[in-house]
N, C-alpha and C positions, 0 to 999 in steps of 0.2 A: 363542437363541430370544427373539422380542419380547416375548410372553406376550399373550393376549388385551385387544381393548380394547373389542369392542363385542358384544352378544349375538348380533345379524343383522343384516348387512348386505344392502340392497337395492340391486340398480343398474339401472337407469330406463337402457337401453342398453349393448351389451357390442361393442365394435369393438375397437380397437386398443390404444386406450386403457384403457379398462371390462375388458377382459379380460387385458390386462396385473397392473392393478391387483388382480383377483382371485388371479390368481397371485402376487402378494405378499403377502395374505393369507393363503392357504394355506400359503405356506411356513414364512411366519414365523408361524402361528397367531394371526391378530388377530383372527381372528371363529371362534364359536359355527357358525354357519347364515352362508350366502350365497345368497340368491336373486337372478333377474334377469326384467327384461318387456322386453322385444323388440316388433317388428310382424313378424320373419321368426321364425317354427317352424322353419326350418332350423336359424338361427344358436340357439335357444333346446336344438335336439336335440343339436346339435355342441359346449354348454357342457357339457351335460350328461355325453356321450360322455366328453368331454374330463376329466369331472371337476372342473370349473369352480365349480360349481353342484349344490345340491341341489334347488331347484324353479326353472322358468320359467316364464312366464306373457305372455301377450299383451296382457292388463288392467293398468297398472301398479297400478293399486287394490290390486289382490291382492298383490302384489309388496311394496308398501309397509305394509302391517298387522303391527305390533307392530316396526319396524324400530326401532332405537335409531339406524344411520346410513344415509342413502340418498344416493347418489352417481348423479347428472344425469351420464350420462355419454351426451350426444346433440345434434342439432346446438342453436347456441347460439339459433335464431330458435324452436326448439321447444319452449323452456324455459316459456314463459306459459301456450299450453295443456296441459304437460303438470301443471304446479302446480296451475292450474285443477281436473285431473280428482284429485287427492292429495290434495288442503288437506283434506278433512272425514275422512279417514283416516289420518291423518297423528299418531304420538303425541307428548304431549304434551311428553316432553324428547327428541325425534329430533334428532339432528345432520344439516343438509341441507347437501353441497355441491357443486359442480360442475365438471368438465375442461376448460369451455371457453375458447377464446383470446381472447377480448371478456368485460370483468366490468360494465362499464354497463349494456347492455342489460338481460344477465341480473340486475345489484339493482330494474330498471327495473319487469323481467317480474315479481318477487317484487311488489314493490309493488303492483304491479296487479292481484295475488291478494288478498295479505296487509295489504295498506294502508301507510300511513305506518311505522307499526311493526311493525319484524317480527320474524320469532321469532328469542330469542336463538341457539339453535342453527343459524343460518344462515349461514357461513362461504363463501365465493365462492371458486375457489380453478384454478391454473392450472400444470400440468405442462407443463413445455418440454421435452419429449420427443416425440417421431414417427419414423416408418420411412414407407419409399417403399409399402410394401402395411398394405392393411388389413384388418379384420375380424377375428372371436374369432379366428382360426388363423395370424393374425398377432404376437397375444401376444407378451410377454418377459417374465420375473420379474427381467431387469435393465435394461429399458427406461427404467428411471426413476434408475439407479446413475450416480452422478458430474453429476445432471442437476440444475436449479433446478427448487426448486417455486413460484408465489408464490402466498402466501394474500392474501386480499384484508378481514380483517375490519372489521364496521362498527361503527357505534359500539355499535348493538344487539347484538352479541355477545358471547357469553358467555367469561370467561376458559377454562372450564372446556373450550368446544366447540375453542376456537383449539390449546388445548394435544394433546386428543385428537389434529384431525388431523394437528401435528406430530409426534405421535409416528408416527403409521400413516406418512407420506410418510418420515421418516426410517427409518425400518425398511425401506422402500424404497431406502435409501441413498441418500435423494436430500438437496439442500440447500433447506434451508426458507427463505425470506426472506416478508417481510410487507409490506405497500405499499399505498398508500390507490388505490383504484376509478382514478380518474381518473388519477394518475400510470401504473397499470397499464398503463392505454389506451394513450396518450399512449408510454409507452418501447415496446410492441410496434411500437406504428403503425410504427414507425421502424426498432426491429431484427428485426422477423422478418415484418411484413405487407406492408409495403415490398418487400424481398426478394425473396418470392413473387410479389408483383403486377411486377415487375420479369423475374422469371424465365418467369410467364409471358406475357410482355409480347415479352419476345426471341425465346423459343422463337416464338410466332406473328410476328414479324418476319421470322425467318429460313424459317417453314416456306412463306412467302406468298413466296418466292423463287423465280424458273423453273427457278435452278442450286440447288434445297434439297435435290438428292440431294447433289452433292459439299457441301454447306455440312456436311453431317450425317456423313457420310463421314469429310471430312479436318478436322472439329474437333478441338482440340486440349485436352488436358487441362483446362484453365482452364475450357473451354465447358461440358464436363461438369461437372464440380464443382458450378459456378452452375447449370445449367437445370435438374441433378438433382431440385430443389424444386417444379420445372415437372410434374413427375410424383405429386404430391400430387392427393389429392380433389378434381376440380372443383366439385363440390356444398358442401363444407365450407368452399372457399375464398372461392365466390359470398356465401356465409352471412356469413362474416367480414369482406368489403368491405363489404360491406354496411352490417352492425354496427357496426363502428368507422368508419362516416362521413366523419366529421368530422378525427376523427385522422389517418385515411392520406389523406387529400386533404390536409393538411397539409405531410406528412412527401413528397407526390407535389410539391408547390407547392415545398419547399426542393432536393426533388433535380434538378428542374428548373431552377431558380437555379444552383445548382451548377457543373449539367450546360452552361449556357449561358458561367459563368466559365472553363470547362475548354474548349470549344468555342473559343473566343478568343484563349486564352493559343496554341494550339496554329494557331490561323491566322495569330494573330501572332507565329509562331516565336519568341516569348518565350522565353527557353532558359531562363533564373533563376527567371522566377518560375515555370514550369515544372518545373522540378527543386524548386524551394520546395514545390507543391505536393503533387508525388508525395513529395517524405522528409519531408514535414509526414504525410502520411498512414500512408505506411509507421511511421514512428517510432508515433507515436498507437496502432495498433494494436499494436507491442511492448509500450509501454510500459504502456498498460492492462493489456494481457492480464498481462506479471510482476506490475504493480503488483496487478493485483486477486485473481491465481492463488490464493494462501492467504489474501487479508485476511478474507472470509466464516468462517474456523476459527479467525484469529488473534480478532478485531471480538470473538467470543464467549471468550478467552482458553482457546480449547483448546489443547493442545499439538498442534504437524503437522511439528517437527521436533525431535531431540534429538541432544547428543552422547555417546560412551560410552567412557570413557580407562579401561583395563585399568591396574595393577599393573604393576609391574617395573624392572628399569635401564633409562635412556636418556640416551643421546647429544641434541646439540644442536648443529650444526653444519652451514656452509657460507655460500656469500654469495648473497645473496636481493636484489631489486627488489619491494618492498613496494608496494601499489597509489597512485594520484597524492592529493598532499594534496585533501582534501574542501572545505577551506575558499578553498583557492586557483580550483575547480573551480567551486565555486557561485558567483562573484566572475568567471571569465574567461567566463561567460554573459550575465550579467546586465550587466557594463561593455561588452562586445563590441557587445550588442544596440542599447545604447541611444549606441552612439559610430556614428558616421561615418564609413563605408566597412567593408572585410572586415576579419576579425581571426581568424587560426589559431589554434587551441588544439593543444598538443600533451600527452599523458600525460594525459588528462581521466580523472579517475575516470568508470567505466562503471558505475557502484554507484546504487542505488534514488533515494538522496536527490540528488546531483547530476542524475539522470537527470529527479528531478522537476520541478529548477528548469529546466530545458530545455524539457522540455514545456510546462511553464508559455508560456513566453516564443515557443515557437510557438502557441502559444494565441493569443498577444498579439498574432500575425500576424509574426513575426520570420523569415525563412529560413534554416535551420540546417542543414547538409549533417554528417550522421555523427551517432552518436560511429562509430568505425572504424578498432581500433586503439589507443583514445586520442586519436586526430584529431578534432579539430571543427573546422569555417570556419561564422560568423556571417557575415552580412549584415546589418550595422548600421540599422538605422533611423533614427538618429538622436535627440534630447531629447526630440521632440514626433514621435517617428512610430509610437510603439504604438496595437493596435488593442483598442479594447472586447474581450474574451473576452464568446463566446457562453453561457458557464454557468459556475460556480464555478469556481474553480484548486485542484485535488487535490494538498498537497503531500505525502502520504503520512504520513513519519517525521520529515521536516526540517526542524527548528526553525527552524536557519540561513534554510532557503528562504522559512518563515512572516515572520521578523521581519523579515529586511531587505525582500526584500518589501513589507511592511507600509509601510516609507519611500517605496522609490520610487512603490506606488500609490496613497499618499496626494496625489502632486503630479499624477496624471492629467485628462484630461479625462474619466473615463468610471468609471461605480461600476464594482465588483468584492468576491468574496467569496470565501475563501481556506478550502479544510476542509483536514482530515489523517485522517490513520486513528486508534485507539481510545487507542493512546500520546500522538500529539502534539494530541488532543483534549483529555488532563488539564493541557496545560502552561501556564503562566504567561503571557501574553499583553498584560496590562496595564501592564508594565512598559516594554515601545516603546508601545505605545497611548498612555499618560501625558503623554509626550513632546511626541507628535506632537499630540494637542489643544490642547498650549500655541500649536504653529507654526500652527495654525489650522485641521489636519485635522478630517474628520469621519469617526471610526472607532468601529464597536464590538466589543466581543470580547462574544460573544451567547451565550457557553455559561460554563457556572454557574461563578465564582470567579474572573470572570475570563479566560478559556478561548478558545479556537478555538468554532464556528468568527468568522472575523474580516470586518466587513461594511466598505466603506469608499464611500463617496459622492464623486464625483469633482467635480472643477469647483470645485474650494478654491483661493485664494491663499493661498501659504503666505509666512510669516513667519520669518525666521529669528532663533536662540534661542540664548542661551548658557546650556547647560544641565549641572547637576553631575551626573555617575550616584550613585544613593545607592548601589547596588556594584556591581564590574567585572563588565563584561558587554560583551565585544566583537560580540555579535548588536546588544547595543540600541544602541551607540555607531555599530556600520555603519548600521545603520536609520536614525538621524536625522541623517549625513551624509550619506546616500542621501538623501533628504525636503529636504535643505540645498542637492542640486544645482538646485534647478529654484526655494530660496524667496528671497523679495527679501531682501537684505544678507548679513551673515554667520551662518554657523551654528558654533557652536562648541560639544564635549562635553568636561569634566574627568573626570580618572578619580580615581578614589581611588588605584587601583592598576594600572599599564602592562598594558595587555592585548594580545589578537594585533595586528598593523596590516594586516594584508594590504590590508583598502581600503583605507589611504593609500598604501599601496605602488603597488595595479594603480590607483588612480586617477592618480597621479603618471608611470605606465608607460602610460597609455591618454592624458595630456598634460594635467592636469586638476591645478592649482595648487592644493595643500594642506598647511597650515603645521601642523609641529608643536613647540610651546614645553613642553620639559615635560612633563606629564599633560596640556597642554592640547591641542586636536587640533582645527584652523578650517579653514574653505574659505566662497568668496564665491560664492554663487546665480548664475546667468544664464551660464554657461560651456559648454561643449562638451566629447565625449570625440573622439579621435582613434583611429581603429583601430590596431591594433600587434598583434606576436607575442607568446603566453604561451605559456612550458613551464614546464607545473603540476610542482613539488618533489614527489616520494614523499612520502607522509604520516607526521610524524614520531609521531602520534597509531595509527598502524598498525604503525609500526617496535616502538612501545613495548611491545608484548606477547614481540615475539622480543628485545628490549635483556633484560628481565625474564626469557624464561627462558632465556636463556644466563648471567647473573649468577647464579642458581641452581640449575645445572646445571654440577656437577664435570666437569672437563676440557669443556666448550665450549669453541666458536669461530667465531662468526659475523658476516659483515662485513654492514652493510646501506648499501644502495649509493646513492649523489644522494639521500638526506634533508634536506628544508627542514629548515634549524637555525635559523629566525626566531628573534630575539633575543627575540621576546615567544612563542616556544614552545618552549623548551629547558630548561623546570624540571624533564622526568626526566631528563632527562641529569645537570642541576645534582643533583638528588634521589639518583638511583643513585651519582653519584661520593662523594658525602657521605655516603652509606650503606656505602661503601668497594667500589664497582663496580671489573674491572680494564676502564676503560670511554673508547678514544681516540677521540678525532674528527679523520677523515683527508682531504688533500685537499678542503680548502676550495675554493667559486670563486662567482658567483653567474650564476644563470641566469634570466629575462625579470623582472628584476629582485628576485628572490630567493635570499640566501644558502642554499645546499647546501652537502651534506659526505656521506662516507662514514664511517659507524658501525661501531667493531672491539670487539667485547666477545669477554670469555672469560670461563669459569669456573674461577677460579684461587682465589676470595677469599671467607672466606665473611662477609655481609654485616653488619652493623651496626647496630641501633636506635638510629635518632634523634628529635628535635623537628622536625619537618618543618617547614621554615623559613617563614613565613608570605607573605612579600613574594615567593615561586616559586609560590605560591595559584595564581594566575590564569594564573599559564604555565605550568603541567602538570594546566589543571582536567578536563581529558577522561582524563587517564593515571594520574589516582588509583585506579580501578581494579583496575589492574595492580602499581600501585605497592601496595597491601593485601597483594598474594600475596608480593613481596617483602620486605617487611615478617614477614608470618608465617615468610619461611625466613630473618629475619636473626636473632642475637644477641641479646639485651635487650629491652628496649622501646621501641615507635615510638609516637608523639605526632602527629595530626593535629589542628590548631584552623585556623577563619578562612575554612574551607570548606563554609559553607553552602547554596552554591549545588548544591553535589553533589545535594543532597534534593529539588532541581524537574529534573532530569534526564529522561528518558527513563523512570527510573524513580528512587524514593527512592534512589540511589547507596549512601551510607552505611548505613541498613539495610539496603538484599539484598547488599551486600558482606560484615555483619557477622551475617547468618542463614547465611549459605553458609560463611565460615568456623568459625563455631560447630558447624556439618552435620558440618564435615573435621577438628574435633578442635581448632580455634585457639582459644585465650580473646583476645576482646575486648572493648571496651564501646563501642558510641556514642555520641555526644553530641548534642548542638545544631547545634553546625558543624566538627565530625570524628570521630574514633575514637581509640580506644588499642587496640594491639595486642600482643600477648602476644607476639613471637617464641621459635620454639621454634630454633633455628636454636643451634649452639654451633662454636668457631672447629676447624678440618682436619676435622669430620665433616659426611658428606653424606649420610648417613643420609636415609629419607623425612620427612616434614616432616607431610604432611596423609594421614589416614582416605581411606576413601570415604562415598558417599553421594549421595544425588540433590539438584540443587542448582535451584533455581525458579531462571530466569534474567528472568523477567519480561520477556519481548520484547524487553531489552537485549542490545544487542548488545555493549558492550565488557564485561557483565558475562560474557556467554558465553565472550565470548574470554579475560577474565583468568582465571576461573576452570579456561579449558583449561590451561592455565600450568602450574597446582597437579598434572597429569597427569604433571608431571617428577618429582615427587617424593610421590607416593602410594604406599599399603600397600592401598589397596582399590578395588574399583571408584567411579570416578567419572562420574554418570550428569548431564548438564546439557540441562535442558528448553526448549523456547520456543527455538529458537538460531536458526531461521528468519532473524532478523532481522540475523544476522551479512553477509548481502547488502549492505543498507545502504552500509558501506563499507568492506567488504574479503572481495570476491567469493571471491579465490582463496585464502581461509587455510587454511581444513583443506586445502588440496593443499602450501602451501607450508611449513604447521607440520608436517604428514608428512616431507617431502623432511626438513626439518631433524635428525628422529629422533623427533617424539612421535608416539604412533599415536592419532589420532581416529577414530571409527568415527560415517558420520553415518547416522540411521536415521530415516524418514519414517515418520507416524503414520495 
């Protein structure tokens, strides 16, 4: 039950809408009194009948006397005079808002009652819900389940009215979002008045046909679908063209443009850019709809997915193909796109964050067939052949996609502006920014600390820099030899301490001369890429959660199969054998110019606290994690220092690793830049190791995953929240940590 929120509601109209929304009042008990005014006595007799309503009236006067909220639910061009006839009866903290698909007009119509200022209880407000019939007997009490609401408040509103009716729409189970008048317009014009005026548009194309029996006849699924909206109110929809003017003559003016690029490609059997265009679009609407599916639940840090690892013995065993390295993945895009001529991708991660930087880059105007299988073929544009993007670049979760990124579109001709979602909005940003203003970029990172989102102004020469990282950071060190290919001289980055190389790797494999002395890492501006084949390595960042729990898991045996063993990412390997892992590396060879191998662990040994070697920091900074839970099931004491970068993570790393242990029963302490850990671990017993207990995974995803680990060797339930985000990059784990012997159990919120 919601519990009441208002004394009496009024509704000024009761259709589809209006009488939906009543029936979710009543269910969930938000109102005292419900009355309605109408102009038909029928629909006012049939509320009644219905039990809608305890009075009707044909005077909305009447209707609105003593109402605490009144709900405009009628057409939007009738909003002024019916205000008109309300305002002197109207009391003095009434909440007023309204259903309808235009919010301009109607703050317009307000105004022109109420004047400039208006009353704080006036809230504008818009359910994106409809059915093909209307009126009170068209109703649903779940018309508005699983559906966006957008509130429109203005400045004059009151916090107090904003909050009311989110509670009333969400007791609706619908999803509230908030959004200024004019953006409103502006995004329907586009996604749903377009549409309509579209559908009805065809439908009278085809019915002005001599052969419009057989057109209607032998349409085809598709036809339906689309014209279905064709069958909406013509009086509500006339009202709506109307209203929003400006906007959908806009949104008519771009689809026409469009429509005339698509017209051409297709008379001039362009086959490429053809194909470009339809799996630009196809992809686009994948990737949105995953991308955006939960961020409205995530954005508010609610939980919408959890894991739940039961108690008991298990097994840990078998040979597994863990998903394609991430970092290899974001690299065979972005070098692909901007080299000359096609370039195949094979084993691409299909996972969120690579999927973003794809997107991205057809944004950019790039032609990108797949992912499909792992398969991707780029169509190179070349140095100088990206396009302006039409609006912001979304890159989700991926830091990787933000920073390097951030290099090559600093060297563009055309601004750009880079958001993420609620995670990679808190992250560190000014550390490639820093960089890149020395080489002459114009960047700013526009959210507080620092932060996403990232504004860049295009049409810079850049300069090239020798530049030290004050610490290893193989994001910022690609960034500004990305920013390096396009500036005049040499660019050159020192590292404190050797980090991944993959970009000198795939730029060396794409034909793109780049020296490295050392920690020092140079290449000279004004070069080209050459297109070539990648086949993306397993990600040894993905392997690291099954290395970890076969190492802790009596009697394991588990091979994992073609792992990138990059020499700057092999400190858990290095990590586990020092911690006295029984842990081979098989079958070496290397593959589009990346060392591979096959991974043999067993559970034969049991593990070891050590001083975790400082100068393996930066080659196992993603797998410390994982590497805590082994830790808690080894012998002694483990010693992390030098790892401070763990704390700008995705999430503080080192505290939600050290709150979730402490949950399962491990003594640790963090520090500044590591941990100490308690192992409870002692040599021939394999006894449990961790409690249970609910573990906050804070949207990270490798905290999720290490912490599934701990599931080998529990006494209690372990319940870990936020796991949603385990997509990111490694789609198929709880399928393939199942197979091995742990049982996850995932459950949707």
């Amino acid at each position: 039950m919601s519990g009441t929120l208002f004394n009496k509601v009024a509704f000024i109209g009761l259709g589809l809408i209006g009488s939906s929304l009543a029936r979710v009042m009543l269910q969930e008990h938000l109102a005292t009194t419900i009355v309605a005014s109408t102009r038909s006595k029928k629909t006012l007799q049939d509320a009644l009948e219905l039990g809608l309503i305890t009075e009707g009236f044909s005077d909305p006067v009447e209707a609105v006397k003593n109402a605490d909220l009144v709900v405009l639910a009628l057409p939007v061009r009738a909003t002024q005079k019916v205000l008109e006839m309300i305002q002197p009866y109207l009391s003095e903290n009434v909440i007023i808002t309204d259903v309808g698909s235009t919010k301009g007009n109607v703050v317009e119509a307000a105004k022109a009652v109420f004047g400039e200022t208006l009353p704080a209880g006036f809230v504008p407000g818009h359910p994106i819900a409809g059915a093909e019939h209307t009126g009170v007997h068209a109703g649903k009490v779940d018309l508005f389940a699983n559906h966006k609401v957008i509130l429109t408040p203005l400045p004059s509103s009151s916090p107090l009215a904003v909050s009311k009716l989110t509670q009333m729409w969400q007791a609706a189970k619908a999803e509230v979002i908030c959004m200024d008048v004019e953006k409103h317009d502006e995004v329907l014009a586009h996604t749903s008045h377009l549409p309509h005026l579209m559908a009805f548009n065809l439908v009278e194309q085809l019915a002005n046909r001599e052969d419009n029996l057989d057109i209607f006849r032998y349409a085809a699924g598709g036809f339906r679908d689309f014209s279905r909206i064709a069958a909406s109110d013509p009086q509500m929809w006339h009202d709506i063209f109307f209203a929003n003017k400006k906007a959908i003559l806009n949104a008519v003016d771009g689809f026409e443009h469009q429509l005339k690029i698509l017209r051409q490609l297709i008379e001039d059997e362009n086959s490429q850019a053809l194909m470009g265009l339809l799996g630009h679009a196809q992809a686009a609407r994948q990737h949105f709809n995953h991308m955006l599916a939960k961020k409205p639940l995530m954005e508010k840090n609610k939980v919408t997915q959890q894991f739940t690892i039961l108690p008991g013995n298990k097994t840990f065993k078998g040979k597994f193909t863990v998903p394609g390295d991430k970092s290899v993945s974001h690299r065979s895009i972005m070098f692909g796109a901007i080299a000359e001529g096609t370039t195949h991708v094979t084993g691409f991660l299909e996972g969120e964050d690579a999927l973003a930087t794809l997107q991205a880059f057809r944004t950019m105007g790039v032609s990108i067939e797949g992912p499909k299988n792992g398969e991707v073929t780029i169509h190179g544009v070349g140095m100088h052949g990206l396009k302006a993007p039409t609006g912001a670049l979304y890159m989700g979760n991926s830091g990787t996609s933000m920073r390097l990124l951030s290099g090559l579109l600093s060297a563009q001709a055309f601004d750009s502006v880079m958001t993420g979602d609620a995670s990679l909005s808190k992250r560190p940003m000014e550390r490639i920014a820093k960089p890149l203003r020395e080489m002459g970029a114009q960047i700013q990172t526009t959210g507080e600390k620092g932060t996403p989102p990232v504004s860049i102004t295009g049409e810079q020469k850049l300069q090239g820099i020798h530049y030290d990282l004050p610490m290893a950071s193989a994001q910022v060190k690609s960034g500004i030899l990305l920013a390096g290919l396009w500036a005049a001289g040499e660019t050159s980055v020192t590292e404190p301490e050797p980090t991944r190389d993959h970009t000198e790797r795939m730029l060396r494999a794409f034909g793109y001369d780049v020296k490295t002395e050392g920690n020092r890492i140079s290449l000279q501006g004004g070069g080209k890429l050459t297109a070539t084949a990648i086949q993306v390595p397993s990600d040894i960042s993905s392997a690291a959660f099954f290395m970890v729990g076969a190492a802790i898991t009596e009697g394991s045996d588990v091979v994992l199969e073609a792992v990138g063993v990059n020499p700057t990412r092999t400190g858990v390997i290095e990590i586990l054998k020092q911690m006295g892992a029984d842990l081979t590396v098989e079958n070496e060879r290397i593959a589009g110019g990346e060392p591979i191998a096959d991974i043999h662990i067993k559970g034969t040994r049991t593990l070891k606290g050590i001083h975790m070697p400082e100068d393996q920091v930066p080659l196992a900074i993603d797998e410390f994690p994982a590497l805590f839970i082994a830790a808690a099931c080894a012998e002694g004491q483990t010693i992390l220092t030098g790892a401070a970068e763990l704390r700008v993570k995705e999430s503080d790393r080192i505290q939600v690793m050290a709150d979730g242990l402490k949950i399962l029963g491990v003594e640790c302490t963090p520090t500044d830049d590591g941990i100490i850990i308690e192992g409870k671990g002692k040599a021939g017993d394999w006894s449990a190791i961790f409690g249970g207990g609910e573990i906050e995974s804070h949207h990270d995803h490798r905290i999720a995953m290490s912490f599934s680990m701990a599931g080998l060797r529990n006494t209690g339930e372990i319940v870990i929240t936020g796991t949603e985000t385990v997509a990111t990059s490694f789609p198929t784990f709880t399928q393939l940590a199942n197979q091995a012997g742990l049982s996850i159990h995932v459950n949707e919120d």
